[in-house]
Each structure stands twice: as structure tokens, then as C-alpha cells.
N, C-alpha and C positions, 0 to 999 in steps of 0.2 A: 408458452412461447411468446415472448415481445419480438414486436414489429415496430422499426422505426423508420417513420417518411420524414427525408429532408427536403426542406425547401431548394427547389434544382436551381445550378447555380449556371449553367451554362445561358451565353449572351442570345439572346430571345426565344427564351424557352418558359413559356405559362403557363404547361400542364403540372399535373400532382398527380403522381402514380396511385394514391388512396383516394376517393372522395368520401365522405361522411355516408352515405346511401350503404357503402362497402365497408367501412370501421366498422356500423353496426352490427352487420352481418357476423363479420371477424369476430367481435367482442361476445355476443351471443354463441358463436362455436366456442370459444374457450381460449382466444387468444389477444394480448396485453396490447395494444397500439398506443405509442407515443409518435406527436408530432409536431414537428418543426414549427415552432408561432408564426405564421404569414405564410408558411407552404402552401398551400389553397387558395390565395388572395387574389391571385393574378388570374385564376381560375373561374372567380367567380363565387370561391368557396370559402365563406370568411369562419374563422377560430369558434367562434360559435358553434357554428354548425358540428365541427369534430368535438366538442365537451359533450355535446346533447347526445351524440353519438358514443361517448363510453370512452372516447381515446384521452389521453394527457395531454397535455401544452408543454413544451421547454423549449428553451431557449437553443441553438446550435452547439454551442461552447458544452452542453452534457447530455442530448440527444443522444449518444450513440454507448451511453453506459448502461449494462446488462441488457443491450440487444443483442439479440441471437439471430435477425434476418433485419437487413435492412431493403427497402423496396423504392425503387425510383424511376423515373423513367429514359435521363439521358444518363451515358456512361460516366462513371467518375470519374475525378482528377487527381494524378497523380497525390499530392493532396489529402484528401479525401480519404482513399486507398490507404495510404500510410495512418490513419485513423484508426482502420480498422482491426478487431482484436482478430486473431487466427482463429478459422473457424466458423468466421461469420461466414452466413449464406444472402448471399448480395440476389436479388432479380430486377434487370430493367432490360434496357437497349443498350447491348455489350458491341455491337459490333464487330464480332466473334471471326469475320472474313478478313476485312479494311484495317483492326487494329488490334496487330498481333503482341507489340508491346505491350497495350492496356492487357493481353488478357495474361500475358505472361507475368508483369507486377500484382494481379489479382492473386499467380499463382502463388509467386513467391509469398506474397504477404499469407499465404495461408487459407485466402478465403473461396469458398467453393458459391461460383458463380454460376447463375440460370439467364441465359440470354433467351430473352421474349422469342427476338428470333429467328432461335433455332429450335423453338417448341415444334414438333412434327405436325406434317401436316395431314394428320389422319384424322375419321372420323370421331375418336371420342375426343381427340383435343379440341376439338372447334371451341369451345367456350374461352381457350386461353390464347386462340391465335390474335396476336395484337397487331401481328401485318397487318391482317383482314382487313383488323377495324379500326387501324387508323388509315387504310386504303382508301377505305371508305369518304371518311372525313375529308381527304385530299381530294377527291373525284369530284365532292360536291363542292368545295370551295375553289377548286382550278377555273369551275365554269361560273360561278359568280364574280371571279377576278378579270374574265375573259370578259364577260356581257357589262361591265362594269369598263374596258377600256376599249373597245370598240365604238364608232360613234356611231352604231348602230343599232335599233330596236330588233329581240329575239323572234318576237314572234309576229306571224301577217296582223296588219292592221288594216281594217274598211274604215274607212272615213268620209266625212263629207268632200275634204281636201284630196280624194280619191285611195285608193288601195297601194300600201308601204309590203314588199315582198317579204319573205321571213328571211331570221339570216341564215347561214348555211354553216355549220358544224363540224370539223370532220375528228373523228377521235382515234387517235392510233394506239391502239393493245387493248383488246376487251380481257384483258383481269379485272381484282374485285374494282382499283379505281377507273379504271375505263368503262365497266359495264355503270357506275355510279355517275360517272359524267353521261353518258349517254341519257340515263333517265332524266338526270337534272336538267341537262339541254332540253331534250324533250317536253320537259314540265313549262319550262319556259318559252314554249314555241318556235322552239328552232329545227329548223328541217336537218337532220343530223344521218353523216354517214359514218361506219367505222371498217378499222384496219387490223386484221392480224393475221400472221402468218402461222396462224394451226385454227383450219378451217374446221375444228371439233367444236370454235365458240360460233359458227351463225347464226344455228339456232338459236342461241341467247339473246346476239346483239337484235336480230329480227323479229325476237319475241318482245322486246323495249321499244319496238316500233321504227329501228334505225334502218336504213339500208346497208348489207354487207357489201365492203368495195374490195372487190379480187383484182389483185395486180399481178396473179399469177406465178406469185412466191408464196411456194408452202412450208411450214417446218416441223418438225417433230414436240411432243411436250414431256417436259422429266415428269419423277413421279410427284415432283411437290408442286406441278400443273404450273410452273414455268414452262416459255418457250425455249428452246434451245437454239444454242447460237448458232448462226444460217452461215454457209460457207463464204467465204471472201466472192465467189461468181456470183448466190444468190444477194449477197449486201449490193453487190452494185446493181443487178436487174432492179431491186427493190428500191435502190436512191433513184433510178433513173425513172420509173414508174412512177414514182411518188412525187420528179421534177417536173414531170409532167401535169401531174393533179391538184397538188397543193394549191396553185394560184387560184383555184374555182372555189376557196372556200373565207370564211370571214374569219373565221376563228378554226385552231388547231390548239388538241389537247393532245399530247405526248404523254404515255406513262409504260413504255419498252425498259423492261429493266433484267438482267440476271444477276441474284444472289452474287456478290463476292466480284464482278467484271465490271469494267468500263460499261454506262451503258452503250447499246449501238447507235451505231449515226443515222438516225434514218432521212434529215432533211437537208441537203447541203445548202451550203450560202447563194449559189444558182436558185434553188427555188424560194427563199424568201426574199429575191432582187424581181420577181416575177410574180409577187404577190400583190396585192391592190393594196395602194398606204391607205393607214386605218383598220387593216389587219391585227390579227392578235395571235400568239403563240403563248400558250402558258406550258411549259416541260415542267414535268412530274418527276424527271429523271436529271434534272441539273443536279442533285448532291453527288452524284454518281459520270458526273460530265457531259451528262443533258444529250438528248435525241436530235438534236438541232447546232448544227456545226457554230452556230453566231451567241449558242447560249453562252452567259455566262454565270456561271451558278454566284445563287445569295444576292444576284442583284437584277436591276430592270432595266433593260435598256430598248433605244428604239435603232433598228437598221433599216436602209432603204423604205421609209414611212410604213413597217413592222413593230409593232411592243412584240417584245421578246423576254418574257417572266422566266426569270429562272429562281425563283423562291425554292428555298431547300427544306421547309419546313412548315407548310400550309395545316397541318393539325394542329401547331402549337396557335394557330391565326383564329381556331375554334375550339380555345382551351374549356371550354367548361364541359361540351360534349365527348369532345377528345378523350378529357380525363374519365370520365364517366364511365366511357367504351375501354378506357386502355386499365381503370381499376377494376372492372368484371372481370378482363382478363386476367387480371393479377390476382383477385382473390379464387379463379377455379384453378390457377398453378397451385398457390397459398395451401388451399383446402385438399388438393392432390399430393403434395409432400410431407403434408401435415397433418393429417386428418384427425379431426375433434381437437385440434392444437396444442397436438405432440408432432415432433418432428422424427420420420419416418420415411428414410430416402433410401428407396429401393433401387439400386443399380442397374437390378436386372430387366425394370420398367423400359419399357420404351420412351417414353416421357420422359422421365427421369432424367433416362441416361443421355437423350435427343440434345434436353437444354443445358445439360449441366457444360461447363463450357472451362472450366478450369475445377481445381477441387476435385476432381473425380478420382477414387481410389485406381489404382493401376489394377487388370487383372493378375490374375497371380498365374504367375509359368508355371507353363506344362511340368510336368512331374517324366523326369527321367527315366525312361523305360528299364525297370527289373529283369538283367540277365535271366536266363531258362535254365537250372542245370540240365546237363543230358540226362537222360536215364538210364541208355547204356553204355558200354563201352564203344560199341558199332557207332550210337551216333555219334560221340564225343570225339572218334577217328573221322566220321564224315564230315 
């Protein structure tokens, strides 16, 4: 089975869905990797590194001849797509909710698509969930973006010049990037509290050392340990709660998000006009329309002496770990559809069937129920 990584082509994008750590592995199970010259570069990962590792080099213009999977991280372009032979099995970040076009030109062209995703979130996937672990990456660079524009030091200082207070943290959603900002605040000595409305994570956030802050809005969690969207009464208890609170803190990390939805509002422009200038907001959730009424996604601005990050893309800002986390995950998909690199796609897997996201054969209809003859006359009159 060949595997072909292109160099991604979308604007500020510097991860590589393979690293050389994961070719080798691939190459040793029984599978051919070609890839893009300079795919890795921006990574961190130069062309070397994928030779030593057993993969090929080519150029873009015949990369994708006698591949049979190609593996990337951002969704392709129309483009691209048209490239591809019928057949091919595509896996990256499809966006399988947000863009129904992309996956419908997937379908048509033939090829059977695995959105990262939509990999299930059960226990034996964990090794291929790439949310996770590019959640991860986002959690801890939200708060290095954060401590980096504030003009303030994280953690208490004694000094001869007397005693500098720490700063104060507050982080809304303990999912994986929220429970990840929390630790990093933490590490850096910031007095850190967190927010979420399914009180099943306290234990979590209070075992990270944070204080959980109850505003007295609760919500239910689906089964992929998303929160569930709070009723229009409880959105506004919870803006009004949190108009309240927010100005007590130096920095706010936002990371409220549900699959496929706007994210929710949780900060109106009322409370960051009440915030102390030299504040900081970094939203986790601007690609999706940000947690913060004043966001505006992909870019940075400052309101009422507030930075307001709305970066949409904070893992590509630590491409070489990014890629790292996000090619483990791709080689335990790899090795699950493929095993010893023969490709073997079982339908009736949960996995399988979870990420397969265009390409999937149609069940076959029910079989039309075979009339009964009577057996006797009696019945055949009844």
C-alpha cells in the first residue's frame, strides 16, 4: 500500500500529517511512503530526515501516481480533489459538519474519505483521536500568547523592590484544551480559576490545582464528552454571571465549542468594556465565531484596552510537535485500516464506519418479505 504526504498548501498551515519518527514505523509494517520535497520543512522536518526513514522524495507535479491513500492534515482544494484517481482513500481534517460541498466533491470524484474528526471517541481509538491532541497543543500555546501580551509577570515575585502579586487566570471549558491551559497557567505561576457548565469536570480542574468557579449554570455532556447546548434562559444567566466576573481576572482563555454549531457567546462586549486595559483574551473558539462577542476570528485586535486573539490555528504556531501528535494519530488509523499494509476496510467496525465520511458503500436494502402460502383452504378464506 503507498502512502502519499503532500506538502499542505493552505495559507498558514506548517504541519505534515507524516513525520519521519512515523514513515519509519509505516515502512517497517509493510507500507511504501512517498513524499512531497519540502512537506516537513516548515515543520522542522527537513527531506533528510524522510530518506533515512525509508520514504521517497518527488516532486508535487507525480506525488500522487500509484498512490492508493493519500494522508494530510488540512482539507483539500477543490483542486487537488480533481487530482485524485477514484478510489483513493484520503485521511486528514475533512470538516465533515462546516463543509458539506468539500465532502460531497470527495464523493463524487470517487474517493472514500476518513475525517480525523470524526474518528469515535471510544476507548480503543484514543491513539487516533487528533482533536485531543491537537487540543492539547492549543491549550498550551493559548497561554503562552496570553502571558506574552499582558504587561504582566504570571507568577508572585518577592523581591527586594518589595512583593509583585500573581496574575489571575480564569479559563472557560475544562475539555482537553482547557484542562492543558490550566496546567500551563499553573506551571507558570498564575493563580488560575476555571469555568464549565457540566460539573462532572471539578474534580479535574481542582486536581490541576485551579479553583472551580460555579455561576450556577449546569449542563448535560453528549456521549463524545462534549457539553451540550444550554437553553437560550441558561445562555443568558451564564453571560450575566460571567459579566459580572470576568473583570477580576488578567487573562481569559476561552475553548466552549460544539461539533458542527456556532460556537456559544459566553463574554458580551459589556464585560470586556469592564475589564482592566492590559487584559488579555485569547478564544480558542474564534474559527467557529469565538466565545467573545468582540472576537474576530484569524486576527488580533485590541478593544477598550483588551487584546482580543482570535487566532484560528494555534497548533500550526507549534508545527513540529503538532505534527508529531497529529502523525501518531494518523499512523494508528493507517495500521487499523490496513493492517501489515494490506488495506482492509471493514464497514462493519465502528471506526471504520465512525470516520469514513464520503466513500462508504451504501447498506444494501432490506430484502422484501416472501409471501406465506396458506396451507389450507380455511386459511386462505380467512
Amino acid at each position: 500500500m503507498r502512502i502519499a504526504v503532500p506538502r499542505e498548501a493552505a495559507a498558514g498551515e506548517g504541519r505534515v500529517a507524516l513525520v519521519p519518527e512515523t514513515v519509519g514505523r509505516l515502512v517497517s509494517d509493510g507500507f511504501e511512503v512517498v513524499v512531497e520535497r519540502g512537506a516537513g520543512a516548515a515543520a522542522g522536518y527537513p527531506d533528510e530526515g524522510y530518506t533515512e526513514a525509508g520514504a521517497t522524495l518527488r516532486e508535487a507535479g507525480n506525488l500522487l501516481e500509484g498512490a492508493d491513500t493519500i494522508v494530510r492534515v488540512a482539507r483539500p482544494s477543490a483542486d487537488e480533489v480533481a487530482a485524485m484517481a477514484p478510489g483513493t482513500i484520503l485521511i486528514g481534517f475533512l470538516s465533515p459538519l462546516t463543509d458539506p460541498e468539500g465532502i460531497e466533491r470527495l464523493h463524487r470524484q470517487g474517493v472514500v474519505a476518513f475525517a480525523m474528526e470524526s474518528v469515535p471517541r471510544i476507548s480503543r481509538a484514543q491513539s487516533m483521536d487528533a482533536l485531543s491532541s491537537q487540543a492539547n497543543v492549543a491549550g498550551y500555546k493559548a497561554v503562552l500568547i496570553a502571558a506574552d501580551r499582558v504587561p504582566k509577570l504570571f507568577p508572585m515575585l518577592m523581591t527586594a523592590a518589595g512583593t509583585i502579586a500573581p496574575a489571575r487566570v480564569l479559563v472557560m471549558g475544562a475539555g482537553v484544551a482547557g484542562l492543558q491551559a490550566i496546567a500551563t497557567a499553573r506551571r507558570l505561576g498564575a493563580v488560575v480559576s476555571a469555568f464549565d457548565v457540566r460539573p462532572a469536570v471539578k474534580e479535574q480542574v481542582e486536581s490541576l490545582g485551579a479553583r472551580f468557579l460555579d455561576l450556577g449554570v449546569q449542563g448535560e455532556e453528549t456521549e463524545g464528552g462534549y457539553a451540550k447546548e444550554l437553553t437560550s434562559e441558561q445562555q443568558a444567566a451564564q453571560q450575566k454571571a460571567l459579566e459580572d466576573r470576568v473583570p477580576d481576572f488578567d487573562v481569559v482563555i476561552t475553548t466552549a465549542l460544539i461539533p458542527g454549531r456556532p460556537a456559544p457567546r459566553l463574554i458580551p462586549a459589556s464585560a470586556v468594556a469592564n475589564m482592566r486595559p492590559g487584559s488579555c483574551i485569547v478564544d480558542l473558539a474564534a474559527e467557529a465565531g469565538g466565545n467573545c462577542e468582540l472576537t474576530q476570528p484569524g486576527i488580533e485586535t485590541v478593544r477598550e484596552g483588551v487584546t482580543i486573539v482570535g487566532l484560528t490555528n494555534l497548533p500550526s504556531m507549534m508545527s513540529f510537535h503538532a505534527s508529531q501528535l497529529y502523525s501518531r494519530n494518523v499512523l494508528s488509523l493507517l495500521q487499523h485500516l490496513a493492517p501489515g499494509g494490506e488495506l482492509a476496510l471493514d464497514f462493519s467496525d465502528e471506526i471504520t464506519a465512525g470516520a469514513c465520511v464520503a466513500g462508504k458503500p451504501e447498506a444494501p436494502a432490506a430484502p422484501e418479505p416472501t409471501p406465506v402460502a396458506p396451507d389450507t383452504p380455511e386459511e386462505e378464506s380467512a
